[in-house]
C-alpha positions as CSV (number, residue, x, y, z in Angstrom):
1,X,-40.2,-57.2,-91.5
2,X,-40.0,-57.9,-87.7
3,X,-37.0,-59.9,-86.8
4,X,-36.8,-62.4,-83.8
5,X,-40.2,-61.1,-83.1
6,X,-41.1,-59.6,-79.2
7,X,-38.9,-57.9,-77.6
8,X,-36.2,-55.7,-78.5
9,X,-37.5,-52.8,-77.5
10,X,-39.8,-53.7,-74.6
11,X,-37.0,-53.3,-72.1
12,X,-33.0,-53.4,-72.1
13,X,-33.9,-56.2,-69.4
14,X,-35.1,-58.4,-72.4
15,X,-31.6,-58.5,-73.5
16,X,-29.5,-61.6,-73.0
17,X,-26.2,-62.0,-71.1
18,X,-22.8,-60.2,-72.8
19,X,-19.9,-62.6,-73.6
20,X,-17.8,-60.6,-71.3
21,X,-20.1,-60.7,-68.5
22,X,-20.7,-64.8,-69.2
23,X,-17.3,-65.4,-69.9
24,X,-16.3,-64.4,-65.8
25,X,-19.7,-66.5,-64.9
26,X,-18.1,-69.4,-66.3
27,X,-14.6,-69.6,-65.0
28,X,-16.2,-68.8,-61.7
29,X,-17.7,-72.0,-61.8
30,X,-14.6,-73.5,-62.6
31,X,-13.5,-74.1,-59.0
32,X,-14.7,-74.0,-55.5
33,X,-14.6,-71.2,-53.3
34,X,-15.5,-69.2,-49.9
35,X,-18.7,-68.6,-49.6
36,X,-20.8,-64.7,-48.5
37,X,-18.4,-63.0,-50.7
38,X,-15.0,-64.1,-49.1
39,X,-14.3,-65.4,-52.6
40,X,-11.4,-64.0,-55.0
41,X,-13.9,-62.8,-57.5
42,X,-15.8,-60.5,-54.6
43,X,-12.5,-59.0,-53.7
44,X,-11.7,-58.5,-57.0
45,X,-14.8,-56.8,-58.4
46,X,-14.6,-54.8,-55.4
47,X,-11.2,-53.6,-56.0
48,X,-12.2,-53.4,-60.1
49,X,-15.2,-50.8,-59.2
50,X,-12.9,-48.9,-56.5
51,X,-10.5,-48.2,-59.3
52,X,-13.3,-47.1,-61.6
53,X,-13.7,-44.2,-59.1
54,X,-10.6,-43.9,-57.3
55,X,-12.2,-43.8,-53.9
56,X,-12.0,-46.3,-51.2
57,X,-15.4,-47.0,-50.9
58,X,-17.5,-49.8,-49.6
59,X,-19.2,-52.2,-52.4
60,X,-21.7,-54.2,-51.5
61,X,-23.8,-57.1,-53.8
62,X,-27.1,-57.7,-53.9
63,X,-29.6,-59.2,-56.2
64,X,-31.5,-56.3,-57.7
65,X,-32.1,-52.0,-58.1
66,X,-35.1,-52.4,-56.1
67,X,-33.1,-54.2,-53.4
68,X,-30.0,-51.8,-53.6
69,X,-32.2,-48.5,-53.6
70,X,-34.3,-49.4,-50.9
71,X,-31.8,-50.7,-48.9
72,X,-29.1,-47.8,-49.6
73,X,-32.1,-45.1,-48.8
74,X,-32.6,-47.3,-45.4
75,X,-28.9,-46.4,-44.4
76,X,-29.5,-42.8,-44.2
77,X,-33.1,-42.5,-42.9
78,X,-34.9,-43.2,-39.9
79,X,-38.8,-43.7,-39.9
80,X,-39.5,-40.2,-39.3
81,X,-37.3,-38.6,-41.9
82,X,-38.4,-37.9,-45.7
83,X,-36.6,-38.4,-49.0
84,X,-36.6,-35.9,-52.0
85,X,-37.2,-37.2,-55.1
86,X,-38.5,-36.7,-58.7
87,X,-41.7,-37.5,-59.2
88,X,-41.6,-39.8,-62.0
89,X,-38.3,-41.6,-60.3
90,X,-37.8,-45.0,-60.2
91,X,-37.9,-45.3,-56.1
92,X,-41.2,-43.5,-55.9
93,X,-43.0,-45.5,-58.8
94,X,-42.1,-48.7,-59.4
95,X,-40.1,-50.0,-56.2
96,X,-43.5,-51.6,-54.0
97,X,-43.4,-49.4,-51.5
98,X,-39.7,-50.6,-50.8
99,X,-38.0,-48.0,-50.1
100,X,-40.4,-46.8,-47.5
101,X,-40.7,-50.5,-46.0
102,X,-36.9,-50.7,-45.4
103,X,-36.8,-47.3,-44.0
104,X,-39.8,-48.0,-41.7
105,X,-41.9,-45.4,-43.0
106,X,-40.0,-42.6,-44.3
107,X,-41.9,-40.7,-46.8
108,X,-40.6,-39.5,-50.6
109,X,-41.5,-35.9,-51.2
110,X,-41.9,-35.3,-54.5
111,X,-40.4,-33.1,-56.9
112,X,-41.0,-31.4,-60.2
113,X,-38.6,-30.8,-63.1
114,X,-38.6,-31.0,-66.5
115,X,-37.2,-34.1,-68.7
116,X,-37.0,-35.9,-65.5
117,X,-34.3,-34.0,-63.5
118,X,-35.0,-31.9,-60.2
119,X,-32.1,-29.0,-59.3
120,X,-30.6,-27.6,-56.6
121,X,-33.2,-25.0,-56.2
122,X,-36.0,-27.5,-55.8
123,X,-34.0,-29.0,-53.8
124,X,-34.0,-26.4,-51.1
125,X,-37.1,-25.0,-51.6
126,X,-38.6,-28.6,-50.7
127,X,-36.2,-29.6,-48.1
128,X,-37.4,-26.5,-46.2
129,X,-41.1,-26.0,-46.9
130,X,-42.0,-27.7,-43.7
131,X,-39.9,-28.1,-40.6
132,X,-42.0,-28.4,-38.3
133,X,-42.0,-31.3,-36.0
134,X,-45.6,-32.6,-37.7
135,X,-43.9,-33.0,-40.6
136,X,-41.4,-35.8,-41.6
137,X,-38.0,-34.0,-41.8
138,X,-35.8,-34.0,-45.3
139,X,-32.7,-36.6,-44.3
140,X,-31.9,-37.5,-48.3
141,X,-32.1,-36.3,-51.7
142,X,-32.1,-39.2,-54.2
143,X,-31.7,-38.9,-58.2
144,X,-31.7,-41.0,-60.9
145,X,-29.0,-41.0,-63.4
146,X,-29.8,-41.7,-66.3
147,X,-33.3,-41.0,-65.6
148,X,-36.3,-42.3,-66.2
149,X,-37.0,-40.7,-69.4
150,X,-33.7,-41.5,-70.7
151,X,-32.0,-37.9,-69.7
152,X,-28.9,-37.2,-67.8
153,X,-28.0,-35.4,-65.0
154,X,-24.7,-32.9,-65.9
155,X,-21.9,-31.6,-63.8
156,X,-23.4,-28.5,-63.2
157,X,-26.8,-29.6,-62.2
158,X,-25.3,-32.6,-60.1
159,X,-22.9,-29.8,-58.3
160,X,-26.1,-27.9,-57.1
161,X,-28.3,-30.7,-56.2
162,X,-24.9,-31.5,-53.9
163,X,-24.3,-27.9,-52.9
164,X,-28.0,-27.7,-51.3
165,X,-27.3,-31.1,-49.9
166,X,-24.9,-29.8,-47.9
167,X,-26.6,-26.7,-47.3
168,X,-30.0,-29.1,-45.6
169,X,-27.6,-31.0,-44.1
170,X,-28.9,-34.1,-46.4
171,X,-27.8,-37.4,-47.6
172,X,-27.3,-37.7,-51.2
173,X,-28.3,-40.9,-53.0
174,X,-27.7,-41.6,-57.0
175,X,-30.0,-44.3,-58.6
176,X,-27.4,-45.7,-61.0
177,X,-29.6,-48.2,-62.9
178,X,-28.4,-46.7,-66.0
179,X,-25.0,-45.1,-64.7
180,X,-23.5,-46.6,-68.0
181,X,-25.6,-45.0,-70.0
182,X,-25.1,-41.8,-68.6
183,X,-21.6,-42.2,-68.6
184,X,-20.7,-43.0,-72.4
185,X,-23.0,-39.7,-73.1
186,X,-20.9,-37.4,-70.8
187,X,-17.7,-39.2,-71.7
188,X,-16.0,-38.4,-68.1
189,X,-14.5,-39.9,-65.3
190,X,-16.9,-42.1,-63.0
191,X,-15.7,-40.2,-59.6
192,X,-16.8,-36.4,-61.2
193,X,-20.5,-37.8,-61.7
194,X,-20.1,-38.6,-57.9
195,X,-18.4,-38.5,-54.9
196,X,-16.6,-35.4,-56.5
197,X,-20.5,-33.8,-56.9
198,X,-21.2,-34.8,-53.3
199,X,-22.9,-38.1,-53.8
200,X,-22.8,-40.3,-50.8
201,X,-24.2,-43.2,-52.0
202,X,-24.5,-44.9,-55.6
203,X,-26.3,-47.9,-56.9
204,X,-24.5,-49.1,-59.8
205,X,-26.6,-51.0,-62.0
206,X,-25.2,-54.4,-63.7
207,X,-28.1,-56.2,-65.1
208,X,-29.4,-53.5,-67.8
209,X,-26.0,-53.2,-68.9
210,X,-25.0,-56.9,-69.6
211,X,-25.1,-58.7,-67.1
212,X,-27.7,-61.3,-65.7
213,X,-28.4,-60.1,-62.3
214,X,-27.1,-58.0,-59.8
215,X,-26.7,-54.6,-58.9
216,X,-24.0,-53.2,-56.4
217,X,-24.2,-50.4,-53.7
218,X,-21.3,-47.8,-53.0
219,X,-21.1,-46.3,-50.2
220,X,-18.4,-43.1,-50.8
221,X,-19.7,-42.0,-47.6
222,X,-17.8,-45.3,-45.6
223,X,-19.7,-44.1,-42.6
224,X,-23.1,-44.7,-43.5
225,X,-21.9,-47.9,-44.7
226,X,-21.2,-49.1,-41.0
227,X,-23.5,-52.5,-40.4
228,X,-24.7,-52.5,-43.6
229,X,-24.0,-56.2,-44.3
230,X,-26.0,-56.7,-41.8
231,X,-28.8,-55.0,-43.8
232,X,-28.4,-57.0,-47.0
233,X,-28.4,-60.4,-44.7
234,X,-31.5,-59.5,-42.7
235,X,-33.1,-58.7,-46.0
236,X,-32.0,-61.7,-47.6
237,X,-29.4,-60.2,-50.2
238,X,-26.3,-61.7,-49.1
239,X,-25.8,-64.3,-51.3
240,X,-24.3,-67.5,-50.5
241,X,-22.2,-68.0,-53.2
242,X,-21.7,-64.8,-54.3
243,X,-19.0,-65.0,-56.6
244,X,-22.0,-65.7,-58.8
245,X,-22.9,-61.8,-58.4
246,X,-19.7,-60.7,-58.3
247,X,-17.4,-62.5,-61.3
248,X,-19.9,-61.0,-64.0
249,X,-18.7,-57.0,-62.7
250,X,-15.4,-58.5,-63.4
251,X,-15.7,-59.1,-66.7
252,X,-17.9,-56.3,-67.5
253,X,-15.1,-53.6,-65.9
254,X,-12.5,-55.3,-67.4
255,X,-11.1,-53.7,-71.0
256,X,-14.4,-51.3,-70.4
257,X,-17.0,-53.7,-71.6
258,X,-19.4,-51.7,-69.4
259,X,-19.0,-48.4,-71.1
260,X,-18.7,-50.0,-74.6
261,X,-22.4,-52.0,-74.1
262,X,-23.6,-48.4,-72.7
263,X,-21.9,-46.6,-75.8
264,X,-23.9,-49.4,-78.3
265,X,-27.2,-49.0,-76.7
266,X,-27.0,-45.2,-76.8
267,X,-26.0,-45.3,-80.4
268,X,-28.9,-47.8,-81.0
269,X,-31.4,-45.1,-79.6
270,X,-29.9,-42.1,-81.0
271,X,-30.4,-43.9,-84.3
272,X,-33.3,-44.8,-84.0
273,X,-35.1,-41.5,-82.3
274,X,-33.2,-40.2,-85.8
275,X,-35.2,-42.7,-88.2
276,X,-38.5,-42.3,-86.2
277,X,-38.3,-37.9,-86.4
278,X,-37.3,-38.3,-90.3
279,X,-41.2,-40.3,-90.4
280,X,-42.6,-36.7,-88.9
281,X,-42.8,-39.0,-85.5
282,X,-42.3,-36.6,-82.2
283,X,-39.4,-37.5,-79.7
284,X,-41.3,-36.4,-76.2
285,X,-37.8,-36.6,-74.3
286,X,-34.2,-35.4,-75.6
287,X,-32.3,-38.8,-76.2
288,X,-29.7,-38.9,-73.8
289,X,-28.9,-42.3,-72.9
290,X,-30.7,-45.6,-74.3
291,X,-34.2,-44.7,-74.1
292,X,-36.3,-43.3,-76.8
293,X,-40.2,-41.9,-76.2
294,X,-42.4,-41.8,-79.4
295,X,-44.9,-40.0,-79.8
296,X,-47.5,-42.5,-81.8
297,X,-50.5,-42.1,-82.3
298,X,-52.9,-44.6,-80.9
299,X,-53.8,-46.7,-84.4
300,X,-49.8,-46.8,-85.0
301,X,-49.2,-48.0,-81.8
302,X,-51.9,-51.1,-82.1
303,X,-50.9,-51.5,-85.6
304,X,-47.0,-51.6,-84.7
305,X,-48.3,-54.4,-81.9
306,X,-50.0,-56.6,-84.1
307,X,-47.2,-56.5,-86.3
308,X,-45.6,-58.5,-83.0
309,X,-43.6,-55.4,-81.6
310,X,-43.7,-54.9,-77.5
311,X,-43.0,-52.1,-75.6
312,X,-44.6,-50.0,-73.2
313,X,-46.6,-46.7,-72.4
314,X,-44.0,-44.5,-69.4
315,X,-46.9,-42.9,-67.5
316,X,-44.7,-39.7,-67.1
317,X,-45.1,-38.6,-70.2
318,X,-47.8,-40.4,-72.2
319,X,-46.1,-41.9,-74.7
320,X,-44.7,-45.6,-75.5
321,X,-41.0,-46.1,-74.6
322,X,-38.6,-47.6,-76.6
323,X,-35.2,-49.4,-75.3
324,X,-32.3,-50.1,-76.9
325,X,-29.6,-52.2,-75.5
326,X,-26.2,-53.4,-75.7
327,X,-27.4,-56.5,-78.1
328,X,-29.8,-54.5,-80.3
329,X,-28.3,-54.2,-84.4
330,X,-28.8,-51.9,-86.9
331,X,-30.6,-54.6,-88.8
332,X,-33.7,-54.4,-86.0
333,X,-34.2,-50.6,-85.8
334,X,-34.3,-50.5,-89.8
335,X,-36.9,-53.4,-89.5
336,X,-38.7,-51.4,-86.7
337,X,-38.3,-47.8,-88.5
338,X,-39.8,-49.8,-91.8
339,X,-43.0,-50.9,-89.8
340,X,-43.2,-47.6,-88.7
341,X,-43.2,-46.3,-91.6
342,X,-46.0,-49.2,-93.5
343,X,-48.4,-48.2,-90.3
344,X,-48.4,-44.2,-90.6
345,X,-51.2,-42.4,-92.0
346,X,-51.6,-42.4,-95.9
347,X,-51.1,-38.5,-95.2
348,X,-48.8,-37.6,-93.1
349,X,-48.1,-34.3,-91.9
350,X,-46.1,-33.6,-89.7
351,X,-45.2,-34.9,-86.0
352,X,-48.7,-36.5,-84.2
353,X,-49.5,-35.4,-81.3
């Protein structure tokens, strides 16, 4: 049953480039133009994701999340500060090292909280649990939204994270890999999931929404934004012909193509995580944004590979991790949920475990 076998749900990085996002690639190589982002297309994305939150913030390009986080995080701490962070996020298990290199050391404290999201309370309970000069002070709190298991973050939670912020005198940094995502599920303006929470800093994530590479960094907080061009040169992410970052976000926030490829690959998941409980199948996280965690047991999941099918174990949880994104149909979840369904136990009952 598998159709165009590999990868559609390995990653929403398997995913190709969106017409809208391509389209803007192309007539930016129509002509000539400045290079290190004095181009029209720069200042034109940049004004595009300004709008989108109605702040005059900084925006800088760069190649990649792992480039943006590490390199945000590196504007607000020095070597001896810490950073707060879940403990199954994205900058404390699968960055390198990164955001420590860039910072020169700082350390991540980890932090509890179930379906992926820490709170306010954690929050200060962490920031203060050692302040002591032994003892790498608390400078930034950084969350992930949507997280790594696919939740989001809402108003409410994001409002106390920011409250205790304040209260610890911290930085607060949003890992916005998946900010679409998170966005089509809570269906409000961009500027209440941020600045108008407290966030400080947001990575906004391009290339697991459409695009084919780039991410940007936005710096609500213009202050800590001072020299930070200088950061993404010395680290090699200022691009020379950057319009070749930059044109794609044009396309993409243009007539909302961002939010529509976010509201597809949620819809993708949802039905899917639907298909998969209807087979007894557990669902380890709520689905929330565009990923889905099945509980398999282990002779589905090497039967479900040998039928051709990729995707991956999340370490957090234990279970494989299923991704939809903006290019996955109807037509390959109903080809998925059948092979599921040929590979389960002749008796099933009930959810495995």
């Amino acid at each position: 049953m598998l159709i165009n076998p590999g990868c559609q749900f390995a990653s929403d990085n398997t995913a190709g480039i969106c017409p809208e996002a391509m389209s803007a690639l192309i007539k930016a190589n129509d002509d000539s133009a400045k290079p290190y982002g004095e181009d029209p297309w720069s200042k034109q994305a940049t004004d595009l994701i300004r709008d989108l939150f109605e702040a005059d913030c900084d925006v800088f390009f760069t190649f990649n999340g792992t480039a943006a986080n590490a390199l945000a995080l590196s504007a607000m701490c020095q070597s001896h500060h810490s950073i707060l962070a879940h403990e199954w996020s994205h900058v404390e298990t699968d960055e390198c090292g990164a955001p420590e290199f860039f910072c020169k050391g700082s350390k991540i404290l980890l932090i509890a909280g179930n379906d992926g999201r820490i709170d306010g309370t954690k929050v200060s309970e962490t920031a203060i649990s050692r302040t002591d000069v032994h003892f790498p002070k608390a400078r930034a709190v950084s969350v992930t939204q949507s997280t790594e298991v696919g939740t989001v973050y809402d108003l409410e939670t994001l409002q106390g994270i920011g409250e205790s912020a304040r209260k610890h005198e911290l930085h607060y940094h949003m890992d916005g890999a998946r900010f679409a995502n998170a966005m089509a599920t809570l269906q409000v303006a961009p500027s209440e999931v941020t600045w108008k929470r407290g966030v400080d800093v947001l990575c906004l994530g391009g290339t697991k929404n459409g695009m084919a590479v780039g991410d940007c960094v936005v710096f609500f907080n213009r202050e800590l934004g001072q020299e930070f061009d200088y950061r993404c040169k010395q680290a090699g992410q200022l691009a020379s012909k950057m319009r070749f970052l930059s044109a794609p976000w044009v396309g993409m926030l243009t007539d909302e193509a961002w939010l529509k490829n976010a509201g597809h690959a949620n819809q993708m998941a949802k039905l899917l995580s639907s298909g998969l409980e209807k087979l007894g199948i557990r669902i380890a996280a709520p689905v929330e944004s565009n990923a889905v965690f099945a509980d398999f047991s282990v002779e589905q999941t090497v039967s479900l590979r040998e039928r051709g099918w990729i995707f991956y174990e999340f370490d957090g949880i234990a279970t494989p991790r299923l991704m939809c994104s903006w290019k996955t149909t109807p037509e390959e979840v109903d080809a998925f949920l059948t092979d599921c369904r040929e590979t389960l136990p002749e008796q099933n009952n009930g959810p495995h475990h």
